[in-house]
N, C-alpha and C positions, 0 to 999 in steps of 0.2 A: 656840786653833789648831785642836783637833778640832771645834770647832763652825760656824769660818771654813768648814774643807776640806768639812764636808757642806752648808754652807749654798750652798757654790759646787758639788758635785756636782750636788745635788740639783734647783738651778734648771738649770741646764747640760743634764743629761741628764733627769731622773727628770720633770720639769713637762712636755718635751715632750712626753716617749714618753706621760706621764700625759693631756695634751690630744690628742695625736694618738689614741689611745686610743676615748675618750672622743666621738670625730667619727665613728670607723669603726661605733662600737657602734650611736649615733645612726643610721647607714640601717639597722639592724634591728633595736631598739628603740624603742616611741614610747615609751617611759617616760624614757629618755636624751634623747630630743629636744622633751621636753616640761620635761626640768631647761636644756635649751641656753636655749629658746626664753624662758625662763621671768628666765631672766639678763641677757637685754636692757636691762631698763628697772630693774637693779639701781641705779644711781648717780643714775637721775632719780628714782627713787622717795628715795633716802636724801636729795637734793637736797630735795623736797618737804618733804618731815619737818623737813630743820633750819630755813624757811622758818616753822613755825608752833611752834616747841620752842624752849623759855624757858634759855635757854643756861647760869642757876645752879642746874641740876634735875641731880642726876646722872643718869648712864645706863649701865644694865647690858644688853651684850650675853650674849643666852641661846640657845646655840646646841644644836639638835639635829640630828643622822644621818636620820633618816626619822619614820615614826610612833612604833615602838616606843619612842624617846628622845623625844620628844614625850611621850606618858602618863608619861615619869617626871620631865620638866621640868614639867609644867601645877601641878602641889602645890605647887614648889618659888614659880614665878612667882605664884601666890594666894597665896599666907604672903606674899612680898616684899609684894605689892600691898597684903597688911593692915596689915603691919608700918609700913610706906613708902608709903604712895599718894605722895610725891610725884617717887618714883625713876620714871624712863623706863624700860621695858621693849623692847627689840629682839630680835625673835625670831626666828633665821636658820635655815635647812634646807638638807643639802644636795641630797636628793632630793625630789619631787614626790609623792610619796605622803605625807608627813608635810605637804608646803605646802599641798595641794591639801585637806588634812583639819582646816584651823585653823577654818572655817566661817565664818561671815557677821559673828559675835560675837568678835574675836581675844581672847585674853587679854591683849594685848602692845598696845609701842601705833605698833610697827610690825612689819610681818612683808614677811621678804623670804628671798630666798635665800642663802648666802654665797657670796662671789665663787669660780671656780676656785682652786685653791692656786698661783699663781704671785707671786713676790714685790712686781711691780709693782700687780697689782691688788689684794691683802690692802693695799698699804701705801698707794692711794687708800682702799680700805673705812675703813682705820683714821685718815685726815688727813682725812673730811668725818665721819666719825661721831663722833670722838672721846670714846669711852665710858671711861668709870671704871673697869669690871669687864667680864671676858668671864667668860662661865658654859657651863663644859661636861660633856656630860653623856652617861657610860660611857665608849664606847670611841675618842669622835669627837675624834681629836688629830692636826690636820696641821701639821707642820713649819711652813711659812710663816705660819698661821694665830699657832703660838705666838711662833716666833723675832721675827716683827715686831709682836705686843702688847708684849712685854718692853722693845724698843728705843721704841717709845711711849707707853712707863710704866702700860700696862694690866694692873693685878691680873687674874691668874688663875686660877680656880677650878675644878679638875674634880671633878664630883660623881658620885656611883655606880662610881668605878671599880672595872673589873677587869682582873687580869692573869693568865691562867692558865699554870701550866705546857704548852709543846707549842704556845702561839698563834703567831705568825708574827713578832710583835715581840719574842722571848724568841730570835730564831735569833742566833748573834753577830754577823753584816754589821749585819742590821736595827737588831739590840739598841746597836750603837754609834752608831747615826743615832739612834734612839730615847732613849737615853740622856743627848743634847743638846737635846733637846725636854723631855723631862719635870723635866730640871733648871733649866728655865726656870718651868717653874708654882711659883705662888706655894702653894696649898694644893691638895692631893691629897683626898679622903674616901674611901677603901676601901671596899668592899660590907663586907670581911669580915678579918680577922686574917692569911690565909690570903694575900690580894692584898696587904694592905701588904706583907710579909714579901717576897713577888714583887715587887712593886716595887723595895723595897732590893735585895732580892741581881738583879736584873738590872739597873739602873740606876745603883745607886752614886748615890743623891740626895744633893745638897747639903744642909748643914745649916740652908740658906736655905728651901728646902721644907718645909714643914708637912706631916704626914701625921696625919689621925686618921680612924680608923673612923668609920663614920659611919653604913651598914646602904644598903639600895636603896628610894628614895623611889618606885619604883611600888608597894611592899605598900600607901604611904598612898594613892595613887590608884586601884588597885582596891577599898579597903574604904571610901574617896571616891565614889566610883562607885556601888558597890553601896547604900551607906548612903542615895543621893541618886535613888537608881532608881525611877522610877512603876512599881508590881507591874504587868505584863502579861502574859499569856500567847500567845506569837505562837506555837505551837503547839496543832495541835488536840487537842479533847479525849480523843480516843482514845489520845492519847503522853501527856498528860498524867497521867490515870489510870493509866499502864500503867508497868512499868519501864522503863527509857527511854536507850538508849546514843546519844549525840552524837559524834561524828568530826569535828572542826575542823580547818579549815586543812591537810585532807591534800593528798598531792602523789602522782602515780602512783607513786612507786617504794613509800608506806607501803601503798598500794591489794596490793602483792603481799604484805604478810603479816598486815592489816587482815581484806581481807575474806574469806579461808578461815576466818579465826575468828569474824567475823561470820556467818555462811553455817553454820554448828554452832549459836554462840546464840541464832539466829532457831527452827532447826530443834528445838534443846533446849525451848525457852522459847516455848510459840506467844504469850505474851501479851505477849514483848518488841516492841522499838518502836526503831527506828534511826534517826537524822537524819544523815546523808554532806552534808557543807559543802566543798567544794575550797578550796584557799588560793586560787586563779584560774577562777574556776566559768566556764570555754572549753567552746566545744562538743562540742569533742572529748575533755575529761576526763567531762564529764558524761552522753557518749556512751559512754563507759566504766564508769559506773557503771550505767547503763539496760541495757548490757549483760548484764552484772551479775544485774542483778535479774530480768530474763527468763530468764536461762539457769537463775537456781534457784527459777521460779515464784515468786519473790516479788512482793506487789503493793508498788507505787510511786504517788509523785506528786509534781508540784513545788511551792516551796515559793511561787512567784509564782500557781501556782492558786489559793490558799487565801483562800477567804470569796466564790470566784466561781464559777458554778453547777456541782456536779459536782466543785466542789474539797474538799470536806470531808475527801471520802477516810475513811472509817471501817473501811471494813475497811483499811486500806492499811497496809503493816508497815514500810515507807522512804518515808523526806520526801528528797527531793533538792533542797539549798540553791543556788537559779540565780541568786543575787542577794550582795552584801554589807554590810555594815555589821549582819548580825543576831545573828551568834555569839554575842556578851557575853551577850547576854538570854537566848538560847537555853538556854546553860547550866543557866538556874535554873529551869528544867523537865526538868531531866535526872538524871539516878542517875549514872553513871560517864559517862568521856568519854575518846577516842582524842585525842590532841592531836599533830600532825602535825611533819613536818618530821625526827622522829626517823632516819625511815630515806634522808633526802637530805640531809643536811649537818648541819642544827642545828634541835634542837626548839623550835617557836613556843610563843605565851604559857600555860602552867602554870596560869599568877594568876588568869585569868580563871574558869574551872572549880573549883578551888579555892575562892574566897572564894563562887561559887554553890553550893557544899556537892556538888559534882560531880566525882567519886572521877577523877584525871585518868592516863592512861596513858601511854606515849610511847615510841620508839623510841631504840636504844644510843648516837646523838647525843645526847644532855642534860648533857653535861659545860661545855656555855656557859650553861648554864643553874644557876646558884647555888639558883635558886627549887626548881627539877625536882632538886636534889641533896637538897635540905631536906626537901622532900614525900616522898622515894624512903626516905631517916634514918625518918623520923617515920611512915612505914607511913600517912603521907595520899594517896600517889601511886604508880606500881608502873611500872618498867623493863619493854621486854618485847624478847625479841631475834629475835623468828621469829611466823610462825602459831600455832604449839605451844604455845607461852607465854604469848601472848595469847589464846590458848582457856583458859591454865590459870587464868589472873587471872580473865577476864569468869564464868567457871563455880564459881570458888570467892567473888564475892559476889555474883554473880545466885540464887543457891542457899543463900543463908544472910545474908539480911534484919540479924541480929545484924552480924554480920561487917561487911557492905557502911555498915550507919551508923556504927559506930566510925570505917567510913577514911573516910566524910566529915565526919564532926563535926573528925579530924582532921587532915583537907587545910584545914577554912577557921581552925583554931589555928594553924598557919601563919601562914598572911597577917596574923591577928590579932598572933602573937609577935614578927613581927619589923615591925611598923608604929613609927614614931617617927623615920624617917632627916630625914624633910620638914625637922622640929623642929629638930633637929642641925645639917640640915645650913645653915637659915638664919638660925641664932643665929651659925654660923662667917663667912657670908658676909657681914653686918653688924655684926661686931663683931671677928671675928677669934679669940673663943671662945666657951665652950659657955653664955656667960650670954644671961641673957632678953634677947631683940633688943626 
């Protein structure tokens, strides 16, 4: 009865407002209108596929949220693929930044987008696909996506979950809509102790639901990554050589308590070396760091000049990052690193800095962050809540060599301690427990 009354809510009121939504954002967004457009040829492309797919092959749909859920499905889909080369891989997104990033070589052996959550088109997705298993992964759980796998006998898998206290699905409206969804999934895997625990007492799971810990399968894909990396140095030699603070993924609100404390350790430290990366390198943020840098005579340079004439930049004391896709590498030329996002909502990826042996830092949002709670415990990573405190950190191990390799040796024992979720979590999903798949 309570799952009928949300199931009828939900398509009723909550899909439209959610597509009317979704239209409005689209004229000023091209990232929304590039998920709209992108969803067109959803049903010919899945059409195509069953066209040349050998119909006694199973098929696991593996869905992810964006990029970030992407790097922690890519482990997961390579184990399947080892384990099974002969399972089908479908690998659905709901936004353009993770589809647009699967590249020319998929893991999968289709990629598509998943449809809007409205009950009609989840329940064509599910009558031409007809997959064995859906695999989901963290936080990606839409109502229609689940309630209609269960009514066509699709096993369901969430993997890396978390539930924090204070998230938006713990409020009681939600938590009773949410409540009928995750009582549908067949097996849960927790990041941590802490999230199952949250799961039961706000959900009330059936004893039909499996729950086991399991860990977060991106530790295995950054030390995947890293393990698999050609050494390069896209960094000139003079950061190289020199101590060297990286700033990733910032956004102008960390810029206001970022660089007063950069703007001291340049000053302290003439042989330090800063790289400022924006999470959206726009003209206008990067017109704010150039700003920046003229106003306290610091020399600069961009990071697209470099190895063209006059780009070397040797004396230069900031690399201004005008491009993407370079942070990961960047890292592992760096000593400590600002890791952004802290002081706008939620702090970006920890892991990356981290397993580079690049002491990570981050603003008083890190509480979505399991990784940034772990590094913060273990003295591999440091909270900072102001300018103040971020001059206090950057000066207490730019000024004591000892100090600063301790917290990197132990930011990348991190990633190393908690590596093994991949394992776990695909001996569960082929077997149903923790024996060798």
């Amino acid at each position: 009865m309570k799952q009928a009354f949300w199931f009828g809510l939900y398509n009723l009121l909550f899909v439209p407002l959610g597509y009317l939504g979704i239209r409005v954002s689209g004229l000023f967004s091209h990232k929304v209108r590039a998920g709209i457009a992108g969803r067109k040829n959803l049903f010919s492309a899945i059409q195509a596929f069953n066209r040349t797919r050998e119909q006694s092959r199973p098929l696991f749909v593996v869905h992810c949220a964006s990029l970030g859920e992407y790097e922690m499905a890519q482990p997961v889909i390579a184990r399947l693929k080892e384990a099974h080369p002969e399972i089908y891989i479908a690998l659905t997104f709901f936004s353009p930044s993770g589809y647009e990033r699967v590249g020319e070589e998929p893991p999968a052996d289709l990629v598509t987008y998943l449809p809007f959550d409205s009950a009609l088109q989840v329940d064509r997705f599910y009558r031409l696909l007809r997959p064995d298993k859906l695999v989901l992964t963290s936080y990606e759980v839409w109502p229609n996506l689940i309630w209609l796998a269960a009514r066509h006998g699709v096993q369901i898998h969430l993997t890396s979950a978390r539930l924090q206290n204070g998230n938006a699905k713990t409020y009681p409206l939600i938590r009773s809509l949410y409540s009928t969804v995750y009582g549908n999934i067949d097996h849960i895997y927790p990041i941590t102790e802490e999230d199952r625990t949250n799961l039961q007492r706000y959900y009330h799971l059936p004893e039909s639901v499996q729950v086991t810990v399991a860990g977060n399968t991106r530790y295995d894909r950054v030390l995947q990554r890293a393990a698999g990396r050609q050494e390069q140095h896209l960094l000139p030699p003079a950061f190289r050589h020199a101590p060297t603070v990286i700033a990733g993924s910032i956004w102008p609100a960390d810029n206001r308590h970022l660089l007063p404390a950069l703007a001291v350790a340049v000053r302290d430290y003439p042989e330090l070396r800063v790289v400022l990366a924006p999470h959206e390198p726009s003209q206008a943020h990067l017109s704010e760091l150039t700003d920046w840098c003229e106003g306290h005579d610091i020399s600069y340079l961009y990071f697209s000049t470099l190895g063209k004439e006059g780009g070397h930049g040797p004396a230069a004391r900031v690399l201004l990052v005008d491009t993407v896709g370079v942070l990961a590498e960047l890292y592992h030329d760096g000593d400590m690193a600002f890791v952004g996002g802290g002081f706008s909502g939620s702090v970006h990826n920890v892991m990356e800095p981290a397993v580079a042996r690049c002491v990570p830092l981050f603003g008083p949002a890190f509480h979505n962050s399991n990784e940034a709670e772990q590094l913060l415990a273990a003295g591999g990573g440091f909270a900072v809540s102001d300018a103040a405190s971020c001059t206090e950190i950057l000066r207490r191990h730019l000024g004591n060599q000892d100090q600063l390799t301790a917290a990197q040796q132990e930011a990348y024992q991190v990633i190393k301690r908690n590596a093994g979720a991949v394992e776990k979590t695909v001996r569960h999903l082929l077997t149903g427990s923790a024996e060798t798949a």
